[in-house]
C-alpha positions in Angstrom: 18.0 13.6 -16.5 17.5 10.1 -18.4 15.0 10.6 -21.5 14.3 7.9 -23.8 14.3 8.0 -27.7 11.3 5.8 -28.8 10.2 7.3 -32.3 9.7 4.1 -34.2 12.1 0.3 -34.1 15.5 1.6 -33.7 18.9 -0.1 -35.4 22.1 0.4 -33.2 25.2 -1.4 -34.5 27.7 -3.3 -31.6 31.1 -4.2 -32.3 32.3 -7.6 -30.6 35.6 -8.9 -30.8 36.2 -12.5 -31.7 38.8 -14.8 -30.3 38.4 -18.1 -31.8 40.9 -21.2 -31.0 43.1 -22.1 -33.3 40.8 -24.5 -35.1 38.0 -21.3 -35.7 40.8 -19.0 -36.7 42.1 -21.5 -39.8 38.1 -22.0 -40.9 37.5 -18.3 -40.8 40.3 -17.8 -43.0 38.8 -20.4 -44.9 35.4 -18.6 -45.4 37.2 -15.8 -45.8 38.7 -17.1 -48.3 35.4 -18.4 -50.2 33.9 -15.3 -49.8 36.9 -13.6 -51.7 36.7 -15.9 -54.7 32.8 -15.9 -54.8 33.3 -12.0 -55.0 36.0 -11.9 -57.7 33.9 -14.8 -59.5 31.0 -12.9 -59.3 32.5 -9.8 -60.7 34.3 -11.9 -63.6 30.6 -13.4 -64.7 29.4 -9.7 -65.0 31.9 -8.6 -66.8 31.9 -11.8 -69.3 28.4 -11.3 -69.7 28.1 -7.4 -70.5 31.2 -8.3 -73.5 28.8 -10.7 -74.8 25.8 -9.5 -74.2 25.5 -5.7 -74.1 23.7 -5.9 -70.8 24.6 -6.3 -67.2 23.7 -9.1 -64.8 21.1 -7.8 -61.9 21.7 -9.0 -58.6 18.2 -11.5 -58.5 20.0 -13.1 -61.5 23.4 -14.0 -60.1 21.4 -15.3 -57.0 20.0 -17.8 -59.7 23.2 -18.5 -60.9 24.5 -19.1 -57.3 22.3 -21.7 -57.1 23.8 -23.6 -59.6 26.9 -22.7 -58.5 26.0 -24.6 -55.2 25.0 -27.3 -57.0 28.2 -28.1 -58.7 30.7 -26.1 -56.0 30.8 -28.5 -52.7 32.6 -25.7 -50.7 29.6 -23.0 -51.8 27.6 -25.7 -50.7 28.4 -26.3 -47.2 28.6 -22.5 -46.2 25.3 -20.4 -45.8 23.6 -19.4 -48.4 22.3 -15.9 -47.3 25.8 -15.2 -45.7 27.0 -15.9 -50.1 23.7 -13.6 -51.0 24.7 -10.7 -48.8 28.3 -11.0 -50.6 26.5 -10.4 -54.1 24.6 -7.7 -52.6 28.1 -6.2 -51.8 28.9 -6.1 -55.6 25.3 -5.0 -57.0 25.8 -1.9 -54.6 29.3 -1.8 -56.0 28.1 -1.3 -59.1 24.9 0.8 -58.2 28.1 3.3 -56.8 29.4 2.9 -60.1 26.6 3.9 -62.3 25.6 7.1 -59.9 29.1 8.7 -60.3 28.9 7.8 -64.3 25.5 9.9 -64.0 27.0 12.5 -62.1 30.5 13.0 -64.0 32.5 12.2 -61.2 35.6 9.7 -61.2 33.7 6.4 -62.0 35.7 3.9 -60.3 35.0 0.6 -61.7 34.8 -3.0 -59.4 37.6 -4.0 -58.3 38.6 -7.7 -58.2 39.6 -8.2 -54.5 43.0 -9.4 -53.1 42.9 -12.1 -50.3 44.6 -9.8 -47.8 42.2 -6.4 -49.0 39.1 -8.8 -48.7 37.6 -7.5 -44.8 35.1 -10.3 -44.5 31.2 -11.3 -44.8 27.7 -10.8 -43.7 24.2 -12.3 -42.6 20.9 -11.6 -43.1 18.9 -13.3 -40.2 19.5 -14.0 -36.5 19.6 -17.7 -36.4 20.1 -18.2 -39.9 24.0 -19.3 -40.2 24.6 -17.3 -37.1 23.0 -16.6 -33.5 24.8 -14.1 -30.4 24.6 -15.8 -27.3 25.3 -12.7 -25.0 26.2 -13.0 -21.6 24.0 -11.7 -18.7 25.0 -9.0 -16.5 28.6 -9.8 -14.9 28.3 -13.6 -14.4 29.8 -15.0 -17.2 27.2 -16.1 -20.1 25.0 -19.5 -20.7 28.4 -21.1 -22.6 31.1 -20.0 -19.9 32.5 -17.4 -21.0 32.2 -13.5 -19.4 30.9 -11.9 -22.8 28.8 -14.6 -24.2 29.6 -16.7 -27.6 28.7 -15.9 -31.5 27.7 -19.4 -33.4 28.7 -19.0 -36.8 28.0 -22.0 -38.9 31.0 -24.0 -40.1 32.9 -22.7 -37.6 31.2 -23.0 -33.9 30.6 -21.3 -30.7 33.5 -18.5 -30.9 34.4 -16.4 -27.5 33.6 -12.6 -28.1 34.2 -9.5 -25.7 31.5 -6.6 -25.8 28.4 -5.7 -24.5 25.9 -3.6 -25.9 24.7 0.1 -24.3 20.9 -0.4 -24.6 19.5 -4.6 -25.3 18.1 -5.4 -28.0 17.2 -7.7 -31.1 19.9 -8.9 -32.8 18.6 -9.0 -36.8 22.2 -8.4 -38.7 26.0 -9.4 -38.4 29.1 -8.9 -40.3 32.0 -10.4 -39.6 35.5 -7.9 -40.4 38.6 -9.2 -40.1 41.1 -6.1 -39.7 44.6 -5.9 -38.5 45.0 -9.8 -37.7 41.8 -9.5 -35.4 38.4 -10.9 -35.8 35.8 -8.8 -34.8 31.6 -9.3 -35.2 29.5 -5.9 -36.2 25.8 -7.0 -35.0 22.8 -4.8 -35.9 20.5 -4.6 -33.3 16.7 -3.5 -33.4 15.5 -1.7 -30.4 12.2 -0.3 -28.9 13.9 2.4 -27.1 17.3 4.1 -26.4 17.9 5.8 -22.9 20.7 8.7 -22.8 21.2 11.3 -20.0 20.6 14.7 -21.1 21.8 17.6 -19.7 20.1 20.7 -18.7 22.7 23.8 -19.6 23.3 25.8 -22.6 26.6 25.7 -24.3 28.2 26.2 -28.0 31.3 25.2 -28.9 33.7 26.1 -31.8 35.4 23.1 -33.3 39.7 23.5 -34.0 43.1 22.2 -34.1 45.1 23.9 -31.6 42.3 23.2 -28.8 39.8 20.6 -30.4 36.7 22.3 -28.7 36.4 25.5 -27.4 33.5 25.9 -25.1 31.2 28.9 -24.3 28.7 29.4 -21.7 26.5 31.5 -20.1 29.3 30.9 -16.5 32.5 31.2 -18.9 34.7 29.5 -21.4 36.4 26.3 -21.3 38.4 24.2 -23.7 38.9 20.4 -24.4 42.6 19.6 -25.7 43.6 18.3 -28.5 44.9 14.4 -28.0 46.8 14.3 -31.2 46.7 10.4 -31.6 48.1 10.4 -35.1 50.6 12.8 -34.5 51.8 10.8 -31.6 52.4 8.5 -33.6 53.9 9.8 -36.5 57.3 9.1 -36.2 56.8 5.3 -35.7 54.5 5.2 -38.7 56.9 6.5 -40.8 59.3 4.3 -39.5 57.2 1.2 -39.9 56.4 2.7 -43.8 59.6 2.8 -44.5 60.5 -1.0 -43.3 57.7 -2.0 -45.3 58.7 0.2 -48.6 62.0 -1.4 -48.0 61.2 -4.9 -47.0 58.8 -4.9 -50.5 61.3 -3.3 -52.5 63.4 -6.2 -51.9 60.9 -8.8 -52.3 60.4 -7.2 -56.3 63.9 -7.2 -57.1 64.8 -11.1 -56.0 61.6 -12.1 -57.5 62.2 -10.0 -60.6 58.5 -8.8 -60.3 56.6 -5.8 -59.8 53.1 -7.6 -58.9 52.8 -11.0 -57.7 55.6 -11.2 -55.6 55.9 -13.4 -53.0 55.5 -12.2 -49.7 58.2 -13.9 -46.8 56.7 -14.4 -43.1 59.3 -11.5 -42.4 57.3 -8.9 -44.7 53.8 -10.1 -43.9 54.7 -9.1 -40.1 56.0 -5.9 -40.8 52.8 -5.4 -42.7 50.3 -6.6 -39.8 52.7 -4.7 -37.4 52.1 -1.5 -39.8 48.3 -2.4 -39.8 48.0 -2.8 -35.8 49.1 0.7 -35.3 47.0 2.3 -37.6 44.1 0.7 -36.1 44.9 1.7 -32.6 45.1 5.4 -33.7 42.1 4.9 -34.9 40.7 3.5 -32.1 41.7 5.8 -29.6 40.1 8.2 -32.1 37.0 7.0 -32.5 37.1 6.3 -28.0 37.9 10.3 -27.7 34.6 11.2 -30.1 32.2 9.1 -28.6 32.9 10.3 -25.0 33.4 13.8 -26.1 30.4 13.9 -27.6 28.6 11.7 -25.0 29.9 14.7 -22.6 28.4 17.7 -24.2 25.2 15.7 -24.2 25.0 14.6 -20.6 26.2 18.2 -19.8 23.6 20.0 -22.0 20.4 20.2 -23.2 20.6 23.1 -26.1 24.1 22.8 -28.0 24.8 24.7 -31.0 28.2 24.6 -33.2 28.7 25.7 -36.9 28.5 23.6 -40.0 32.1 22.4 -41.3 32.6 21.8 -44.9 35.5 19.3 -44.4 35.9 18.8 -48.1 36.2 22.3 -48.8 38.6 22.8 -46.1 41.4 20.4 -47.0 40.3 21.0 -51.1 43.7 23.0 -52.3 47.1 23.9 -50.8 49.4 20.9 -52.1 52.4 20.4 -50.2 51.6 23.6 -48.8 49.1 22.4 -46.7 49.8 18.9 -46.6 50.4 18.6 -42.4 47.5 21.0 -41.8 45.2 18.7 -44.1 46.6 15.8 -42.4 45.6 17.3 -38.9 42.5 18.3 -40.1 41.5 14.5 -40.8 43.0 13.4 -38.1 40.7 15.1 -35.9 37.4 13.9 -37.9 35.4 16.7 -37.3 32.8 15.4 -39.4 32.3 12.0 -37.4 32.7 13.9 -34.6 29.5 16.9 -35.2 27.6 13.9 -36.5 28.0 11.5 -33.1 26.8 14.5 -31.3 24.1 15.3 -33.0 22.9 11.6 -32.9 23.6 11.6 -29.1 21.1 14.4 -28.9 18.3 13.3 -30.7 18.4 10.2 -28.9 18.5 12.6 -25.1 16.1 14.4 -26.7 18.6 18.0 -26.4 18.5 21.0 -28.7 21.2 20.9 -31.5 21.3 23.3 -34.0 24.6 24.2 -36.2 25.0 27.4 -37.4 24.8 28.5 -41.1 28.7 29.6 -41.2 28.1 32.2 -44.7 25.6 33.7 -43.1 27.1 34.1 -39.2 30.5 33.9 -39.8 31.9 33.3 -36.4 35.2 33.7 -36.4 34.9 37.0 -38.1 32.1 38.6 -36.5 32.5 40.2 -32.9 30.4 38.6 -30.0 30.3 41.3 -28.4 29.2 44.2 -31.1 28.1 41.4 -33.6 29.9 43.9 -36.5 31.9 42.2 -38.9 35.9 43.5 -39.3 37.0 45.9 -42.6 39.5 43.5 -43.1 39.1 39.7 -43.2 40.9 38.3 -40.5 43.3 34.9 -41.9 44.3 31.7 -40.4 47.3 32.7 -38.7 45.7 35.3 -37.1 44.9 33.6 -33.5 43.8 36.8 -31.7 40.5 38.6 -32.6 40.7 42.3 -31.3 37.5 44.3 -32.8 38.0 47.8 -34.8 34.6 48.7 -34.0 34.5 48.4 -29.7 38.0 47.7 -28.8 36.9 43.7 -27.5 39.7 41.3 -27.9 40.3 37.6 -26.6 41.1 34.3 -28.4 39.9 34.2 -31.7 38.3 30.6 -30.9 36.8 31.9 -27.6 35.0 34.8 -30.0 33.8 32.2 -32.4 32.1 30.0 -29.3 30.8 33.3 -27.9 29.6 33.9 -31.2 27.6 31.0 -31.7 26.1 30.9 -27.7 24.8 34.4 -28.8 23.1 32.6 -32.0 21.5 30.1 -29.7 20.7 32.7 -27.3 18.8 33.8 -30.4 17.4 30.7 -31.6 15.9 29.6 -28.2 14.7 33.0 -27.7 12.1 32.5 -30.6 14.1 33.2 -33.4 12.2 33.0 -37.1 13.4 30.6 -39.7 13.8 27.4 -37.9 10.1 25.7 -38.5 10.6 25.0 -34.6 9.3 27.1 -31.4 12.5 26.7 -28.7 10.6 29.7 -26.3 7.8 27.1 -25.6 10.8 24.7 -24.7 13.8 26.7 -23.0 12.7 28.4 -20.0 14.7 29.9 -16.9 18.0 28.3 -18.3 16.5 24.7 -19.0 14.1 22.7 -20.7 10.4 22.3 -19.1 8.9 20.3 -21.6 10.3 18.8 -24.8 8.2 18.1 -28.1 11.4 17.1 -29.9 10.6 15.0 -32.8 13.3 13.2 -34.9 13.0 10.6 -37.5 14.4 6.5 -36.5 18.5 6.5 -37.4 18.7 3.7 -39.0 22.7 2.3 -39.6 
């Protein structure tokens, strides 16, 4: 069953990736570049200003002073101005950031003046302001030959991309990120309506490490494995750290510097070659969530999990803990529980995550719902209840768990603000009156 999301004007982001001659790729350095420096120069004005004022320069009045900074600055001058506006944005939220963790008495963590190579690149404000997406149409290739379509960027020209939105829509946004050696263009678009499949089962799921998802449902359990990307990797990243480490170490001791050493051709490409990898581990990540979660959506249309409190998972344990922790980030459950509850807004499916205090799923028995005398731990795998004599996996209990809870829930529960028996009936929805507020990214 397709539904379609259509609350109010949607914003979906699309990532295209750029491949620009060899003429684009030396002026987006260049803007790159200028971008970096207006940044840092930015930042340096501030700065000078608060020593000899006492107060801080707002963001409306360094757009004045950009102005006369265009005036005099020929390079400022020929690139776009809102593109340079959305760059002093970036440092007014900077130091927004800034000022809410003084306020809250956390680590403050002034703004940073940005190296070249840490700089990731630039935005726009408008479609067709400094920047327009000429997308292709269905397979053919696009109106300026090529399969995907073309970005214009001013400055730089028509540059090739490779993408293609889910659902059309308006373009009103772009950034342009430059990570890992590649180019790539993150355009906002704004959209009327967002068509998903949605599924019409019931199913929970308990989030882990040794399976990532364990599944329950009212025909049985079953599991999704856990792909491991980083781990795969591991041995090759450390390898790679360690050429680097060495490679830099080197670099210090001819140069007789600690910072500001030059950096040979031969350590820049162990550098990128470090970068690349990282960013295809986080790829294939980021690929494994979204169809996971895109899965459990199409499948079902009432999900239910438990809430995660990531931070408070991977808070203590030192060295202790440190490949655990590790693991535990690897697998992003947060971006993960968030992507699928997204997806299920926009299908329209029921997705509820359990309070975990209060249930406590991997303590409590499905099958008695008592709770054990004694507190079972982490290496305990196995849950085998004192009270009836159940045992199974002790992730298959926790899923079980929460499919009883949803059971629950769609039965008419109390305490939700929501009516799920005038939704859920003979094992699938009959009518929806699911009403979610626009995402906005």
């Amino acid at each position: 069953m397709v539904t379609e999301y259509n609350r109010a004007m949607l914003n979906r982001k699309v990532t295209y990736r750029l491949y620009p001659n060899v003429e684009q790729e030396s002026r987006l350095q260049e803007t790159l570049g200028l971008h970096q420096r207006l940044y840092n120069t930015a930042l340096e004005e501030r700065i000078r200003v608060y020593k000899e004022t006492g107060k801080g320069l707002s963001f409306a009045e360094q757009c004045k002073v950009l102005t006369q900074w265009r005036k005099t600055v020929p390079a400022l001058a020929g690139q776009n101005a809102q593109s340079e506006q959305v760059t002093l944005k970036r440092l007014h939220l900077a130091f927004q950031h800034f000022f809410r963790r003084v306020k809250n008495g956390e680590t403050p963590g002034f703004p940073r003046f940005k190296n070249f190579h840490r700089y990731l690149g630039w935005g726009y404000k408008t479609h067709g302001d400094g920047w327009k997406l000429h997308p292709s149409q269905g397979a053919s290739p696009g109106e300026n030959g090529a399969a995907h379509g073309k970005l214009y960027l001013q400055g730089i020209g028509l540059v090739s991309i490779r993408g293609k939105a889910r659902t059309a829509g308006t373009p009103v946004t772009c950034e342009i990120v430059h990570k890992a050696g590649k180019w790539y263009a993150s355009v906002t678009l704004e959209m009327e309506t967002v068509q998903r499949e949605r599924g019409m089962g019931m199913g929970a799921f308990d989030w882990g490490l040794t399976e990532f998802m364990t599944i329950a449902t009212p025909e049985g359990m079953e599991v999704v494995a856990n792909p491991r990307h980083l781990k795969n990797q591991l041995a090759e990243l450390k390898r790679l750290g360690q050429e680097v480490s060495r490679k830099i170490r080197m670099a210090q001791k001819l140069s007789g510097r600690q910072k500001g050493f030059p950096i040979s051709a031969n350590l820049r490409k162990a550098i990128q070659h470090l970068a690349r990898l990282h960013a295809k581990v986080a790829r294939q990540r980021k690929d494994f969530l979204h169809q996971t979660s895109a899965g459990l959506v199409k499948r079902f249309g009432a999900i239910a999990t438990e809430m995660l409190d990531v931070k408070n998972m991977v808070h203590r344990g030192g060295s202790r803990k440190k490949g655990l922790n590790r693991e535990i980030h690897a697998a992003a459950p947060s971006a993960f529980l968030k992507m699928t509850k997204t997806k299920a807004e926009e299908a329209g499916s029921w997705y509820e995550e359990a309070p975990t205090r209060e249930i406590k799923p991997t303590q409590r028995c499905h099958a008695c719902w008592k709770l054990p005398d004694e507190k079972k731990t982490l290496p305990d795998r196995q849950h085998q209840c004192p009270h009836c004599g159940t045992i199974c996996g002790r992730d298959e209990n926790a899923a079980l768990v929460l499919l009883r809870w949803l059971e629950t829930r769609l039965a008419g529960d109390s305490g939700s603000g929501r009516e799920p028996s005038e939704m859920w009936s003979g094992g699938g929805f009959t009518a929806m009156k699911h009403e979610t507020h626009a995402i906005t990214v």
